[in-house]
C-alpha positions as CSV (number, residue, x, y, z in Angstrom):
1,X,175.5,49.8,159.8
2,X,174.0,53.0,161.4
3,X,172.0,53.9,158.8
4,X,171.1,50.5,157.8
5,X,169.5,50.7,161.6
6,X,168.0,53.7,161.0
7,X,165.8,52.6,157.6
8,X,165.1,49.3,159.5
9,X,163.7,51.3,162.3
10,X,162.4,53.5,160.4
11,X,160.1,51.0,158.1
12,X,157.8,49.8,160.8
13,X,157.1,53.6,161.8
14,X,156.5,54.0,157.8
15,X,154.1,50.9,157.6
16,X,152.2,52.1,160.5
17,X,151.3,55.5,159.2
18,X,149.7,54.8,156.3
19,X,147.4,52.3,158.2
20,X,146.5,55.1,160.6
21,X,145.7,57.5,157.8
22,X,143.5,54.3,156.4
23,X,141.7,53.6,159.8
24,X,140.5,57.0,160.1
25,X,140.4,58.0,155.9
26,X,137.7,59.4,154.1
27,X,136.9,56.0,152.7
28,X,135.4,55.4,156.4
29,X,133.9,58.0,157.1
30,X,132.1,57.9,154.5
31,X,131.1,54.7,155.2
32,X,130.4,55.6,158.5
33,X,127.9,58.3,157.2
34,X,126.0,55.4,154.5
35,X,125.8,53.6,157.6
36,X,123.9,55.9,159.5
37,X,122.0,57.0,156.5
38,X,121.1,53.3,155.9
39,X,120.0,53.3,160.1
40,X,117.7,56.5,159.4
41,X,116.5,55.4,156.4
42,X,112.9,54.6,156.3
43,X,110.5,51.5,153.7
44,X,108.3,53.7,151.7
45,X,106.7,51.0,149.4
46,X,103.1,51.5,148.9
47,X,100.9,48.8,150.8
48,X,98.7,46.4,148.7
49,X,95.0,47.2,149.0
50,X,94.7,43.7,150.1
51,X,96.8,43.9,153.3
52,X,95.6,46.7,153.9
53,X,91.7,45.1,153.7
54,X,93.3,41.9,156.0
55,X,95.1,43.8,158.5
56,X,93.2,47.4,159.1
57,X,89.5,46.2,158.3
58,X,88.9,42.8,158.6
59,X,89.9,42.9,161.9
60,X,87.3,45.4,163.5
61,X,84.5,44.0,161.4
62,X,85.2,40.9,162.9
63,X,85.3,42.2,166.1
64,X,81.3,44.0,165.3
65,X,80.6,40.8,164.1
66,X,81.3,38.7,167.2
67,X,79.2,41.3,169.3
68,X,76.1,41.1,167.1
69,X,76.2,37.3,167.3
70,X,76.6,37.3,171.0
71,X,74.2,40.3,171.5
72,X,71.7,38.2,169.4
73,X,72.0,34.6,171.0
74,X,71.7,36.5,174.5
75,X,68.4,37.8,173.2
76,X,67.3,33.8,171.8
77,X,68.4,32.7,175.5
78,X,66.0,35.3,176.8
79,X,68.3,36.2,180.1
80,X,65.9,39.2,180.7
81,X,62.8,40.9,179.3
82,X,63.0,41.9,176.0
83,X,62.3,45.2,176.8
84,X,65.3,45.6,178.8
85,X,67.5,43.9,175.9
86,X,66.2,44.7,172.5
87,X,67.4,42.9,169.6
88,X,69.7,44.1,167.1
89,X,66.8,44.1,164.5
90,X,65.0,46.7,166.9
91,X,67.8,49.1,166.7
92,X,68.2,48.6,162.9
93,X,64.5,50.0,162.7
94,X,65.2,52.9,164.7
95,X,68.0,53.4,163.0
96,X,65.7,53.2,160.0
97,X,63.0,55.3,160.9
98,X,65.1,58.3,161.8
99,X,67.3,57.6,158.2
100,X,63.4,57.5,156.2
101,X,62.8,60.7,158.3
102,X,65.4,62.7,156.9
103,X,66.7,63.3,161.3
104,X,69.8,61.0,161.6
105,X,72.3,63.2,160.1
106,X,71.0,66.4,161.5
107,X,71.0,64.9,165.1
108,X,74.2,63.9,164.9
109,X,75.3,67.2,163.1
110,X,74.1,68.7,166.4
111,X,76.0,67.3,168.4
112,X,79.1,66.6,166.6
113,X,79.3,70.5,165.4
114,X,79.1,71.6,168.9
115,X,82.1,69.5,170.1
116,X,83.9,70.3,167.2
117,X,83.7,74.2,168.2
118,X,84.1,73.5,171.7
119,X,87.4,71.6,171.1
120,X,88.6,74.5,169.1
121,X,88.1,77.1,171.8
122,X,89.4,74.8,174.6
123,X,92.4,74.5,172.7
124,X,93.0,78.1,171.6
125,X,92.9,78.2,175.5
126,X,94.8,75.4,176.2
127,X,97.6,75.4,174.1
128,X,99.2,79.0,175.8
129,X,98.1,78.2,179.2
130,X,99.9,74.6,179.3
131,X,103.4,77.0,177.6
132,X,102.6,79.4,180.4
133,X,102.1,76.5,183.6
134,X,105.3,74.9,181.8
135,X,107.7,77.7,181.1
136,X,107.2,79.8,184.3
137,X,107.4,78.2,187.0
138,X,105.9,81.1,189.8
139,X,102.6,80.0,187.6
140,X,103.3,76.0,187.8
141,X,103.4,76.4,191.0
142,X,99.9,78.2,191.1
143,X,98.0,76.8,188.6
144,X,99.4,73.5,188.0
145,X,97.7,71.8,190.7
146,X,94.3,73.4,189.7
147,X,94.9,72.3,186.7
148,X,95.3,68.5,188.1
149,X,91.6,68.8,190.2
150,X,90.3,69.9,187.1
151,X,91.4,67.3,184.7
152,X,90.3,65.1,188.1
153,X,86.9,66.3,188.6
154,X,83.5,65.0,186.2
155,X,83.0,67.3,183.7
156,X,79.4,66.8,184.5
157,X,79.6,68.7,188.0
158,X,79.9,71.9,185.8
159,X,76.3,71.3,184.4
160,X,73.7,72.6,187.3
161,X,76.0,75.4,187.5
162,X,76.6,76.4,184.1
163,X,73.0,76.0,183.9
164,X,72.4,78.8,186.8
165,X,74.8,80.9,185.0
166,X,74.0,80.8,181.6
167,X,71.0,79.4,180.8
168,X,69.7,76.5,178.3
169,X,71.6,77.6,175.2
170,X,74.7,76.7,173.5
171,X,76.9,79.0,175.7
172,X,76.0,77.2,178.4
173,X,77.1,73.8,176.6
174,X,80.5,75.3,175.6
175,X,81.4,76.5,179.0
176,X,81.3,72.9,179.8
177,X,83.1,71.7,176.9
178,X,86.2,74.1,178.0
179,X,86.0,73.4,181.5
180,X,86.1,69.7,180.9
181,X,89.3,69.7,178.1
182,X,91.1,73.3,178.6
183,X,93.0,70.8,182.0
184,X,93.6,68.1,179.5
185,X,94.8,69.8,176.5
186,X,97.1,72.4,179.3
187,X,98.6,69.1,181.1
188,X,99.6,67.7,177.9
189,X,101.4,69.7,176.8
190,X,103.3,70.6,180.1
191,X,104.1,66.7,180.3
192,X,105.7,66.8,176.9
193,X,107.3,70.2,177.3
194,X,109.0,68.4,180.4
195,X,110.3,65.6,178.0
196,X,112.0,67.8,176.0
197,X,115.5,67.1,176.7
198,X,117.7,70.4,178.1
199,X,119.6,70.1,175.5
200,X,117.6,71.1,172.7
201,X,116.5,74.3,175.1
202,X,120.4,75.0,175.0
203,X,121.0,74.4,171.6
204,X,118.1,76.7,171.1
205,X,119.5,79.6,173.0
206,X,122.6,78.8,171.4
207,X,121.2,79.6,167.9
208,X,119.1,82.6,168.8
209,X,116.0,80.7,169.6
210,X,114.7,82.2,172.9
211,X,111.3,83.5,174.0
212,X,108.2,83.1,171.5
213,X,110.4,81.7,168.7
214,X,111.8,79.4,171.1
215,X,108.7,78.5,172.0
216,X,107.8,77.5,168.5
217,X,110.7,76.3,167.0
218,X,112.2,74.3,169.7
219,X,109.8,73.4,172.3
220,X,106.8,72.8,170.5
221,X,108.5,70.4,167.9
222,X,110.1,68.8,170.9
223,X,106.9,68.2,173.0
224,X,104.8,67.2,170.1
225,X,104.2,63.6,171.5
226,X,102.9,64.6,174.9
227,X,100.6,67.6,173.4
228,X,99.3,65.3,170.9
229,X,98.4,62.4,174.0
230,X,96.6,65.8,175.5
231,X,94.5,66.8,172.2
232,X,93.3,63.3,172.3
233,X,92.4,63.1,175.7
234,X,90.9,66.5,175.4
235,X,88.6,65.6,172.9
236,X,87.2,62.3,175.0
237,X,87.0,65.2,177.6
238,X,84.9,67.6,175.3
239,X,82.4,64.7,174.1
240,X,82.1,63.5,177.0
241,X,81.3,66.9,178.6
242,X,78.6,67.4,176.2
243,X,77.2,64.4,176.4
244,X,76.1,64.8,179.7
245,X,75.5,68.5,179.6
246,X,73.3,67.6,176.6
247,X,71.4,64.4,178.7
248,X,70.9,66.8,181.9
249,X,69.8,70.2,180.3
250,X,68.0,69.4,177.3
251,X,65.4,71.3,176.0
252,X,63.7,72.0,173.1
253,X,65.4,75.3,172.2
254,X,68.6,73.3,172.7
255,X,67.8,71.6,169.2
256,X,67.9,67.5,169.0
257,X,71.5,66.2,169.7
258,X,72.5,62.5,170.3
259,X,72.4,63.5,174.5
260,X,69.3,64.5,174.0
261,X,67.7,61.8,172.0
262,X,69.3,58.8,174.7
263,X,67.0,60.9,177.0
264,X,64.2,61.2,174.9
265,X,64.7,57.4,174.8
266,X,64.7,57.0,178.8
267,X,61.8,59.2,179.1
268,X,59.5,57.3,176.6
269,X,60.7,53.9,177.7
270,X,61.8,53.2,174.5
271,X,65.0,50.6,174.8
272,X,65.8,50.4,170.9
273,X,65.9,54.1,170.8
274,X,68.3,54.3,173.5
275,X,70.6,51.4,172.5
276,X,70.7,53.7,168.9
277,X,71.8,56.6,170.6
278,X,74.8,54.9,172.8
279,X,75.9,53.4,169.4
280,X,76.2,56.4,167.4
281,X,77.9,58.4,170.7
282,X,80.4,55.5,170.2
283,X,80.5,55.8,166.1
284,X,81.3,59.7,166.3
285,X,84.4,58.7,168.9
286,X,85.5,56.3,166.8
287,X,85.6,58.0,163.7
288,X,87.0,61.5,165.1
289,X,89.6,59.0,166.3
290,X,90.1,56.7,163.3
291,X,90.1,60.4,160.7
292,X,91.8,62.8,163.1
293,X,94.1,61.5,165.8
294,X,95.5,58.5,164.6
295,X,96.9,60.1,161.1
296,X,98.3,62.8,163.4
297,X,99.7,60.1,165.4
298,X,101.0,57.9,162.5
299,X,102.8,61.2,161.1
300,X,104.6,62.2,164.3
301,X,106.1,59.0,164.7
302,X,106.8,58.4,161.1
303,X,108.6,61.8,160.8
304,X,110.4,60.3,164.0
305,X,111.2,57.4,162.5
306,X,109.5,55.3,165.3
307,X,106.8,54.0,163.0
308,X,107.3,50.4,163.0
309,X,107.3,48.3,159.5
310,X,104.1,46.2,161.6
């Protein structure tokens, strides 16, 4: 009878083992892992060239379209003098006239290659000073809050002086261009260096990433977000910086650049002309933003997996 007991007793303990060693088997674990893998995964299909026409360009040219019907019927209602409102036919001949006289695309060249320059020096600036004004915090505490009034302060306060300084030439255009996004691209990148969790700084240490590589490797990857946010801003900062270094000091030796030609415009009265030049300001935003920035912004999230299916 005892050691009838004894296997009786002993069967329950028997069926309950092998249902442990089933709960946490290799079978689920590895279905754990396909789980996870299935979570991470992301849709790579290739979009139709339809969608892609309905939902990416229909939409803004639509959008165009509404304005030039509105700008137009406020023109036919005559709500002010048509010198003061031109019609969008009278920009379409200035546009015209400079296409027939061979100056469109050099204008804008102009203009276009010297923020393009000055937004590669301001962030060859930029990019060590915001590690420096992030990392060490003797110089946070120093620069950091000049860096804030600079960001703060209109880029085109830096024009009369620059002016004094330098004189009518391209320097004197680039040292606004810096001064105007060297703050932005520097805070950017301190805001996402501060969103970099500490454990990825330990887990960095851990592994022998310290100092410059650590820099690299671990907090630049890590920050890439908030640096990006400060590239962008920087470069509305350095266009907008020229722009109104290139309306306040132009001159002749300066070259034609769209700042210039919107004054050229005030000065001879000349309202199509001037309605030309705010549009292509706003077509060389749009485009650095539509080719540059948002790719770069499309790949970060999609390497983060935080590109939505939408």
């Amino acid at each position: 009878m005892g050691s009838t007991d004894t296997r009786a007793g002993a069967e329950p303990q028997s069926a309950a083992a092998p249902g442990k060693a089933k709960a946490g088997g290799p079978d689920d674990l590895a279905g754990l892992e396909a789980g996870l893998d299935a979570l991470d995964a992301v849709e790579t299909r290739r979009t139709p060239l339809r969608e892609t026409l309905v939902r990416k360009v229909l939409p803004p040219v639509v959008a165009v379209a509404l304005v030039l019907v509105v700008w137009q019927l406020l023109v036919w209602a005559e709500i002010t003098d048509a010198y003061k409102l031109p019609a969008p036919a009278a920009v379409w001949d200035s546009l015209s006239e400079m296409w027939l006289q061979g100056t469109l695309f050099g204008v804008m060249w102009t203009s276009v290659s010297r923020a393009l320059l000055g937004f590669v020096l301001a962030l060859a600036i930029g990019t060590p000073l915001g590690l420096l004004v992030a990392r060490v915090k003797v110089v946070r505490a120093a620069v950091g809050p000049i860096l804030s009034g600079l960001q703060s302060l209109p880029s085109v306060a830096w024009v009369p002086p620059a002016v004094l300084w330098l004189g009518l030439n391209d320097q004197m255009m680039y040292a606004v261009i810096l001064l105007g996004a060297v703050p932005s691209i520097a805070n950017g990148l301190v805001a996402g260096v501060d969103q970099v969790p500490p454990l990825f700084l330990r887990a960095g240490r851990t592994l022998g990433a310290t100092g410059l590589r650590g820099a690299w490797h671990i907090v630049m990857p890590a920050a890439l977000p908030g640096y990006l946010a400060g590239l962008k801003q920087g470069w509305a900062f350095s266009w907008r910086s020229l722009m109104a270094a290139e309306i306040i000091a132009s001159s002749p030796e300066l070259g034609l650049g769209l700042g210039q030609l919107l004054e050229n415009g005030r000065n001879n009265s000349d309202m199509p002309g001037i309605f030309l030049a705010i549009l292509l300001i706003l077509l060389v935003g749009i485009a650095i933003d539509l080719l540059v920035f948002s790719p770069l912004e499309r790949a970060v999230l999609r390497r983060r997996g935080l590109l939505g299916k939408g």
